[in-house]
N, C-alpha and C positions, 0 to 999 in steps of 0.2 A: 330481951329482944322484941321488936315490934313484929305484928303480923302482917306477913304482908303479901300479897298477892301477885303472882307475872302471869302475863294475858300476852299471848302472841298472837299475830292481826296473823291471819291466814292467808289475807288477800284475796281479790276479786276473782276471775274466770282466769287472770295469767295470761292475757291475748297476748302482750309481750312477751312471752316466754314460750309461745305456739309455735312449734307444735310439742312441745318437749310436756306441756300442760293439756295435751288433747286426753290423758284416759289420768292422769294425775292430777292434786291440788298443788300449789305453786312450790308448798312447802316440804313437799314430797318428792321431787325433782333431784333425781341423783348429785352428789357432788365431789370432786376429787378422788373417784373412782370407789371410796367406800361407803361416803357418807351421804346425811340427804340434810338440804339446806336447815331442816328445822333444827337440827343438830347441834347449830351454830349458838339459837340464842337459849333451848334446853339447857345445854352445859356451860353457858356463862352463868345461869341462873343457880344449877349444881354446884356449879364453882364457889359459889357467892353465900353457898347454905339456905340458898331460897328455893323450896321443895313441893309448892303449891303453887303449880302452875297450868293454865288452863290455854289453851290451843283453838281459834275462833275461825271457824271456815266453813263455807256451805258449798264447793264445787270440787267433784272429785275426788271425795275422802276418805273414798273404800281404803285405798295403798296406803294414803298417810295412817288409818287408822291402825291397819295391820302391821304397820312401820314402830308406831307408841308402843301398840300392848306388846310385842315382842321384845321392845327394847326398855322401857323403862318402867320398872316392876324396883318398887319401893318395899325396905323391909316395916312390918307393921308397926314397931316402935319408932320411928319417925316422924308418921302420921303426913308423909308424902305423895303427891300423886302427879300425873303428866294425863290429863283429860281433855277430850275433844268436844266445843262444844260446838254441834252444826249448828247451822239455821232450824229454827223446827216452828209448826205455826201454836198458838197458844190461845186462850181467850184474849188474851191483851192484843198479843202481836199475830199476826197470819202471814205476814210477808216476808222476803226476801232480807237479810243484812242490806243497808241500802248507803252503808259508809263505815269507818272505820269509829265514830262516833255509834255510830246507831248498833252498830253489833254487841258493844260494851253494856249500852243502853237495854238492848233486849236481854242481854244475862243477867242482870241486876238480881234476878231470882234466886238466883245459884248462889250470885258471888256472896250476897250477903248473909246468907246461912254460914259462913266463915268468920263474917262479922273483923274485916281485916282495919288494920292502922292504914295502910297506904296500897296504893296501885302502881304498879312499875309495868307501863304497856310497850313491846317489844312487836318488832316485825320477824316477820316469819322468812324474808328473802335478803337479809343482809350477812356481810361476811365481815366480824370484828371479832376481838376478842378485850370484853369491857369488864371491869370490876366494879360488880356491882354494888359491893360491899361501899365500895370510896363513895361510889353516887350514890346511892341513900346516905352516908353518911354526911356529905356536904349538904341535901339538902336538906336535914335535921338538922343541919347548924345553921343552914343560911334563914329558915324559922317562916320561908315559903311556903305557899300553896302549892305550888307545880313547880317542877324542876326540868327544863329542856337538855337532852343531851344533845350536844353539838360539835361541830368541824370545822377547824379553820380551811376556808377552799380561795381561790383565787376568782377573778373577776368572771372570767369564764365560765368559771363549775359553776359559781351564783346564777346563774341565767336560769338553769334550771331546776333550781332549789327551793327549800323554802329559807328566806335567807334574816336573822335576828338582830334588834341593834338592842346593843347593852350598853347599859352607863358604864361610870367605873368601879360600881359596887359590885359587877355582874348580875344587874336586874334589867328583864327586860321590856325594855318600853313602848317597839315596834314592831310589828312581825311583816314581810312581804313574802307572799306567796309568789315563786317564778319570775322574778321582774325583767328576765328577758335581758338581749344583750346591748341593749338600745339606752335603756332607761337608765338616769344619772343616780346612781345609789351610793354615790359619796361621802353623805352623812349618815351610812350605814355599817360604816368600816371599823375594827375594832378598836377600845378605846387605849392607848399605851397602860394601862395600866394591866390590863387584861395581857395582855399580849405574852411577856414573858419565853420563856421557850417552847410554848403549847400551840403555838399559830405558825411556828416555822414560816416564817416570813409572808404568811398567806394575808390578805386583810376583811375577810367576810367572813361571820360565822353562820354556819348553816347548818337547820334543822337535821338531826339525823332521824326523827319522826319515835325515837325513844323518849318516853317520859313516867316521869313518878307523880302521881296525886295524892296528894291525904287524902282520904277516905271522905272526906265530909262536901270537901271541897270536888270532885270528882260526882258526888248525888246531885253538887247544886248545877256544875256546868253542865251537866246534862236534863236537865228537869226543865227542857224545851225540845225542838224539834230537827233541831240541828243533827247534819249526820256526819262531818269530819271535823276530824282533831287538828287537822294541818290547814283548812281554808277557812274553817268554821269557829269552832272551839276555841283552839287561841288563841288570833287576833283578837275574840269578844274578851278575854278573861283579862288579857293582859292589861285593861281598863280599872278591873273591878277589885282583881287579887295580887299579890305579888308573886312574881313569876322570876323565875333565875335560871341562869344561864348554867350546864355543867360544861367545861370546855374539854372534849376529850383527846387527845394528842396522840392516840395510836391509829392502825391501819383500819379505814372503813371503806366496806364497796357496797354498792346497792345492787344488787342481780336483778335488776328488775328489765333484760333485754338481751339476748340473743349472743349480742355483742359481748356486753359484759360480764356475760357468763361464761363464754368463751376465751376471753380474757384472762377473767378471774382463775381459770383452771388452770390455764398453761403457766400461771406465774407462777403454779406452786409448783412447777419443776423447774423454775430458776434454781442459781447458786444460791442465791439468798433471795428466797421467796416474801414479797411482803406481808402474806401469811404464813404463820408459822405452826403447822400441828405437831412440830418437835416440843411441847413445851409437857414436861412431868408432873408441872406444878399446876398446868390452869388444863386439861386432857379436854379433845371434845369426843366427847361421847357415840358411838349408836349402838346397832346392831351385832351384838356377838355372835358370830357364825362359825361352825365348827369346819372349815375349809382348810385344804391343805395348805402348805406353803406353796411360791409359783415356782412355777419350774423354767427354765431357760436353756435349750437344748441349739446350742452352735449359732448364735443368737447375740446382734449388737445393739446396746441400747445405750442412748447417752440424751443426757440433762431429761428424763423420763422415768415416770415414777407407774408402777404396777401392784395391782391392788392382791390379798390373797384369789389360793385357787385358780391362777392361770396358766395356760402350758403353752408356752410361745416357741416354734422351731427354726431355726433356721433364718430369720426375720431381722431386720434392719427396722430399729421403730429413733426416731428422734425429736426429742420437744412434745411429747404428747402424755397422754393419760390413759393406760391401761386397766379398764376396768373389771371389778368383782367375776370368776370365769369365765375368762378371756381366753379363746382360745382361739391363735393367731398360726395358720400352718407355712411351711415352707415356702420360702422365698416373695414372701408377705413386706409390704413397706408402708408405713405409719409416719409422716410429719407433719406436725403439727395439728392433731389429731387428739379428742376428748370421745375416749371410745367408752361408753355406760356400762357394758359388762353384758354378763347375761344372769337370771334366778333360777337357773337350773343347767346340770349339765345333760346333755342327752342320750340317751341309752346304744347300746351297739344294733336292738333295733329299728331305734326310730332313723338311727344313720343309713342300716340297709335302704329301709321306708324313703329314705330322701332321695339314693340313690335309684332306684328304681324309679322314682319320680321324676329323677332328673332336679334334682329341687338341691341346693345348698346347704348345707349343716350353717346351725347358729355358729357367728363367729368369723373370723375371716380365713377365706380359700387364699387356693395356695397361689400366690402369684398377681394377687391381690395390690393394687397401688393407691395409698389414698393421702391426698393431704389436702389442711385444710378444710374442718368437717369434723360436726361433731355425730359421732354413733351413736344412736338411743338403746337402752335393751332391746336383748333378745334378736338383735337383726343378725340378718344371713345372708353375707357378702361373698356373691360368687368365686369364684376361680377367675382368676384371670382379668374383675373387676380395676378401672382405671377412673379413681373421684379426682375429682379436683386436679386431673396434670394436662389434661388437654385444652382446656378453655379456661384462660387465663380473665377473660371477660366477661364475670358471672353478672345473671340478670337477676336483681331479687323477685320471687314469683315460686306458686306454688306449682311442682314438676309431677304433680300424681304421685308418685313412689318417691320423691324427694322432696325436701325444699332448698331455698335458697334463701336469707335472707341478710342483711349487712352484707351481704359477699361471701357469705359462710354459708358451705352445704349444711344442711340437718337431714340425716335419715332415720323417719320414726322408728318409734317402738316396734318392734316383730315387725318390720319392713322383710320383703326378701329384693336382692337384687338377683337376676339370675348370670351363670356364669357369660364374662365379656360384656359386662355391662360398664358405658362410659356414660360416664357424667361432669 
């Protein structure tokens, strides 16, 4: 087997993903009530027996860090690791990651004490589930430099993509970054040969910002000053080297906004969610936590899925997301609702303490109505609190103690609302 290396781009500051990104890195961002986004492409990598894998982020990496060493602890005979490499300043380098190219660039130190055959660079905020195994293997046949993994999308989703034109050998010859919903990108549609059953009638394929480098090829397209692989890096190579198209044909989301994260959650309490963590064969991975099962006490729940550890009473929740110690009290109402859970439960002092205070228990009071709105950890939603049912016409803007943004509440991290609080 060849040596090979996965490097997950950790992403920028996460402004898109604010506030849910204000004390987190992107990829540390709770998801479907147990997991956290970096989850996603960790265990496609597991999956794949690719076990040398590096994590590249410089904002907010205390939690993700905490998040790794807890969760993926390799046994020694494997010679595996899941390591995070921050920003750090150096004699070479002192600054900041200043792209997803330049981050790669400033490891070079590390990576090459591994001394690997190929690069397979993943993001740290997408929701798929890829065999890795296939894509290295096609492009070990197709006998490329770089290998793009890619998505058949329709005219639309192209606007805002980076969008590939391939011949009919699947090599590719053009790359446009974003062309926008104006611009005539006709002779960029894919070619019938390509097509097959993997485009589902879509006719653009577009970058999904996944890729595999040989090793050699990977030192040359970076030994200049370029700092992205998606505006920068590509379009130059696809001149010099031969580049191939991997055409991927299952479900891809990019979380890279508010929206689609919000989205992306409540699909997976559809009937047949277009992600699927039912699968035995391909698992994704995190945190093993020694929590009880949840408890459900005179309590209706339907198309809604609940993580361990929660004790829900009495509660009507519909089309939402019940997160890690969740604890939802009598006559509590939840629709359409991505609620983060809480990292702790709280003692029968600290509840006095709240009481006396006058102040909420983490979790939601009793009589609580919310829909509409996703929960950050650890918040503490009054009694009697009413999100999202009285003003039908949300203004996106930051509300102090809430946001708003797409039309979607977000109440941060250890937010308190106090009881009779409308929003």
């Amino acid at each position: 087997m060849p040596k090979v290396l996965s490097i997950v781009l950790g992403g920028g500051k996460g402004t898109r993903l604010f506030p849910l990104t204000q004390d987190r890195a992107k990829p540390a961002v709770p998801f479907g009530g147990k997991f956290r986004l970096v989850d996603i492409p960790i265990s496609n990598c597991i999956n794949a027996n690719l076990r040398q894998i590096y994590i590249l982020t410089q904002f907010n990496s205390a939690s993700l860090h905490l998040h790794l060493s807890q969760t993926y602890n390799f046994d020694i005979f494997s010679k595996g690791f899941v390591e995070i490499l921050a920003a750090e300043q150096t004699f070479e380098h002192s600054g900041w990651y200043e792209g997803t190219a330049d981050a790669v660039r400033k490891n070079f130190i590390h990576f090459r004490t591994q001394d690997p055959d190929y690069y397979i660079i993943l993001s740290g905020d997408q929701l798929y589930r890829m065999d890795l195994r296939d894509f290295l293997a096609k492009h070990r046949e197709s006998g490329a430099a770089i290998t793009i993994a890619s998505t058949a999308v329709g005219r639309e989703e192209a606007s805002q993509l980076g969008i590939l034109k391939a011949n009919r050998k699947g090599e590719i010859i053009e790359f446009l970054e974003k062309p926008g919903p104006v611009r005539d990108i006709s002779d960029f549609k894919i070619p019938p040969e390509l097509k097959a059953d993997k485009t589902k009638g879509d006719e653009y394929l577009a970058s999904m910002g996944i890729y595999i480098f040989n090793a050699e090829a990977m030192e040359s397209c970076l030994a200049n000053e370029y700092t992205d692989f998606g505006k920068e890096i590509i379009p130059m190579t696809i001149n010099t080297l031969k580049v191939n198209a991997y055409i991927f044909d299952g479900y891809w989301e990019d979380i890279g906004t508010i929206k689609s994260f919000y989205e992306a959650n409540l699909d997976l309490t559809a009937l047949r969610p277009k992600f699927d963590f039912y699968d035995e064969e391909k698992p994704i991975y995190t945190h093993m936590r020694s929590l009880p099962p949840s408890k459900m006490n005179f309590s209706n729940m339907n198309q809604s899925i609940a993580a361990e550890g929660c004790i829900i009473t009495n509660a009507s929740i519909t089309n939402s997301i019940v997160g890690i110690r969740t604890i939802i009290e009598s006559g509590a109402g939840l629709n359409g609702v991505v609620c983060m859970g809480a990292d702790y439960y709280e003692s029968e002092k600290r509840k006095q303490q709240n009481s006396e205070a006058r102040l909420p228990n983490v979790g939601i009071g009793r009589g609580a109505i919310v829909k509409g709105a996703i929960i950050d950890k650890n918040a503490c939603i009054g009694e009697g609190c009413r999100i999202g049912i009285d003003d039908l016409n949300r203004v996106d803007g930051n509300y102090g103690h809430y946001y708003i943004i797409d039309g979607i509440i977000v109440i941060p991290k250890n937010a308190v609302l106090y009881p009779g609080t409308v929003i």
